[in-house]
C-alpha positions as CSV (number, residue, x, y, z in Angstrom):
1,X,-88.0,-80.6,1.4
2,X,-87.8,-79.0,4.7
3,X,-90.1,-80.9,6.6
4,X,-92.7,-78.9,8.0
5,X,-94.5,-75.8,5.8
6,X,-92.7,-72.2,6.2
7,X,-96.2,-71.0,7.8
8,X,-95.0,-72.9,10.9
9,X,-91.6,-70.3,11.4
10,X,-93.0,-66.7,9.5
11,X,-96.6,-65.7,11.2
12,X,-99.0,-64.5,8.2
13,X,-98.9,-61.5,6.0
14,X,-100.9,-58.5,8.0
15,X,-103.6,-56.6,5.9
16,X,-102.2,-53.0,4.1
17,X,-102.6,-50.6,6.3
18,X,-105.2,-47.6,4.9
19,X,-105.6,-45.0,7.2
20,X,-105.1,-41.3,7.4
21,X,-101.7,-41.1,6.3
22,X,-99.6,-39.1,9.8
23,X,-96.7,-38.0,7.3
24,X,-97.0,-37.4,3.5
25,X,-93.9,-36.3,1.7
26,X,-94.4,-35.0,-1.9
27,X,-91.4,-33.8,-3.9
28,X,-88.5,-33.0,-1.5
29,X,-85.1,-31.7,-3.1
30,X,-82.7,-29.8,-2.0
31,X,-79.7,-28.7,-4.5
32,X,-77.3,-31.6,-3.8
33,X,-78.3,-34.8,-3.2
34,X,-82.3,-35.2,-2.9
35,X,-84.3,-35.1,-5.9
36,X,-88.1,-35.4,-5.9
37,X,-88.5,-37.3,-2.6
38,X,-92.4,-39.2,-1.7
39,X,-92.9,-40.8,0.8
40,X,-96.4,-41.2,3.2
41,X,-96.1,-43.1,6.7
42,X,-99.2,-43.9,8.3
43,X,-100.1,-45.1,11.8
44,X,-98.8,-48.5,12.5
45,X,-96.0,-48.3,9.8
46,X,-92.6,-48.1,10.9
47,X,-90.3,-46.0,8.4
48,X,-86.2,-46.4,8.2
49,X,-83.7,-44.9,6.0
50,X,-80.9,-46.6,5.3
51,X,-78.0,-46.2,2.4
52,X,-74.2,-46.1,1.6
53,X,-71.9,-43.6,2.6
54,X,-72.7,-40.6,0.4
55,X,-76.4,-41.9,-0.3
56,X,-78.2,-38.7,1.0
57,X,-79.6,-40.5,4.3
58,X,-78.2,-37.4,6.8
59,X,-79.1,-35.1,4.6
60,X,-83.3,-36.3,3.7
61,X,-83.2,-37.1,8.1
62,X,-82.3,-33.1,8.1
63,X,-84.8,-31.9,5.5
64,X,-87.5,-34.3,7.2
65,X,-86.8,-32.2,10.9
């Protein structure tokens, strides 16, 4: 339908990345808005938070420094 196979425009998949995790995150909360927060970043991995307005995302960027 397109004329040439979608491998030709996206490169491949890369393997899962299973190192030593650099940041692990197990069950942040504070008493507004973040409730039970995981998360584990290893090396290679790029992490962003994004949201709404109102989502939490300043606050969890405070709690994390």
């Amino acid at each position: 339908m397109l004329g040439h196979a979608l491998n030709d425009i996206y490169p491949p998949r890369r393997p899962a990345i299973t190192g030593k995790a650099l940041l692990a995150i197990e069950g942040l909360h504070d008493n507004t808005l973040l409730h039970d927060i995981s998360l584990q970043l290893r090396g290679g991995e790029i992490l962003g938070i994004a949201g709404l307005a109102g989502a939490g995302k300043t606050e969890l960027c405070k709690a994390l420094f």
